[in-house]
VOPAGU-2260 file (C-alpha; in pm, 1 decimal, decimal comma):
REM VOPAGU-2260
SITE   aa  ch    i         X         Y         Z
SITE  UNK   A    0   -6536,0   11634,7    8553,6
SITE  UNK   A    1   -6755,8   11459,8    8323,9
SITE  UNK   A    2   -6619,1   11319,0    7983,5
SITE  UNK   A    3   -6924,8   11239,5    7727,5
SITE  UNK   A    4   -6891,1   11062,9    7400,6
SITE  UNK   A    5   -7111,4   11114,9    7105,1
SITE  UNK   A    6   -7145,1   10949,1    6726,0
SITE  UNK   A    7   -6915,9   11286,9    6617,3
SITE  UNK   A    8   -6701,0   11413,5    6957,6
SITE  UNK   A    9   -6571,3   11399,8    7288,4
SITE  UNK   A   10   -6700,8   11626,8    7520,8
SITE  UNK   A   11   -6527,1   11746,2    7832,0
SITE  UNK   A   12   -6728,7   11902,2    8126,9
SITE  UNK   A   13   -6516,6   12098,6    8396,2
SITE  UNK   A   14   -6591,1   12304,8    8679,2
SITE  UNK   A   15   -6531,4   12702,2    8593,3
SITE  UNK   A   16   -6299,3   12729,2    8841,2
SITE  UNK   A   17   -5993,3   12554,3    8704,1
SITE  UNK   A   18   -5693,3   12669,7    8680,2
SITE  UNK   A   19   -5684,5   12814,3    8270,3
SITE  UNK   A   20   -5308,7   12822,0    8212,5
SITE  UNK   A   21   -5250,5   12436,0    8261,9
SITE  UNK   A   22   -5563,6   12401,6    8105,7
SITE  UNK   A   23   -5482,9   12566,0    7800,4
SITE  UNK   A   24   -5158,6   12321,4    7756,9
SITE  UNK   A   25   -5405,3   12057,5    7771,3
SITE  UNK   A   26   -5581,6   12221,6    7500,0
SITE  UNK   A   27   -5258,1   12264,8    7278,5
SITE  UNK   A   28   -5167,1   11932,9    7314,3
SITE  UNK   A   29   -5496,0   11824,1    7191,5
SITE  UNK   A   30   -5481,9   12053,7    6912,8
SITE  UNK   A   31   -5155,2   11885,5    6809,0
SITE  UNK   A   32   -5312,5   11547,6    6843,1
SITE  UNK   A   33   -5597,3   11669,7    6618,8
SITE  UNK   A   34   -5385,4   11805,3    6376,5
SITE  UNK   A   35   -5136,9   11491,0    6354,4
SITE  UNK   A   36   -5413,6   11241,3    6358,7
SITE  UNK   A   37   -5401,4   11207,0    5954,9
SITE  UNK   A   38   -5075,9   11303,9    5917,6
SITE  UNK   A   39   -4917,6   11108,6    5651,7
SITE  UNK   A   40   -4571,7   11277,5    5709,3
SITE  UNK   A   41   -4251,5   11104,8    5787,0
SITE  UNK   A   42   -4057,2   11152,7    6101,3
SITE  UNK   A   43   -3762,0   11254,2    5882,5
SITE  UNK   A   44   -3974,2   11491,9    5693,0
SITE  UNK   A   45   -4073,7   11639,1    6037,2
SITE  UNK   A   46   -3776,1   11679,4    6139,1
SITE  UNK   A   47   -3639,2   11878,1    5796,1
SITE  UNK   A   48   -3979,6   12091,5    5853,1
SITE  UNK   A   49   -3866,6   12187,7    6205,8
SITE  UNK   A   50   -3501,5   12295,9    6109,4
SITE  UNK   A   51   -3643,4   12464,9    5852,3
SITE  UNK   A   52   -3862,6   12608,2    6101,5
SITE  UNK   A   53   -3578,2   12697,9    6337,0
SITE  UNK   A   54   -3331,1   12859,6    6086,3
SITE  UNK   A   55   -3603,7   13096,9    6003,8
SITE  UNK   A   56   -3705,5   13215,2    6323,6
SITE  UNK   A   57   -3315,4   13262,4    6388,0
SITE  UNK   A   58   -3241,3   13450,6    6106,3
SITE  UNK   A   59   -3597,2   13677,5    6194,3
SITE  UNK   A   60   -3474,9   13714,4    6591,3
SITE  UNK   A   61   -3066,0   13680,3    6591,3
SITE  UNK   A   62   -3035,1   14029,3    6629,6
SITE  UNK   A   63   -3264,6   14049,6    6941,3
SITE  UNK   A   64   -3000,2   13805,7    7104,2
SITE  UNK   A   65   -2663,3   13897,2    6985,7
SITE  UNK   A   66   -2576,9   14305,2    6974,8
């Protein structure tokens, strides 16, 4: 593995042969971090925006779960 730093990025170098599905939560993770990173939202304001986030998805999928 090789990790390279420019003026603009990080670059990661890894062998093809690694294993992609714990790879890509790597990859998610530093999605999130690169997404957050100028976040200017509240922890209490997250939290509202993930309830909100969870009420809608169970009102979309309740009746895949109870018959």
């Amino acid at each position: 593995m090789v990790i390279e730093r420019t003026d603009s990025e990080i670059i990661f170098r890894l062998p093809a042969d690694m294993d992609t599905a714990g790879l890509q939560r790597i990859v998610n993770y530093l999605k999130y971090k690169e997404t957050i990173r100028k976040s200017q939202g509240t922890e209490e304001q997250a939290s509202q925006l993930a309830d909100e986030s969870k009420k809608r998805w169970w009102a979309e999928n309740k009746k895949r779960f109870i018959k």
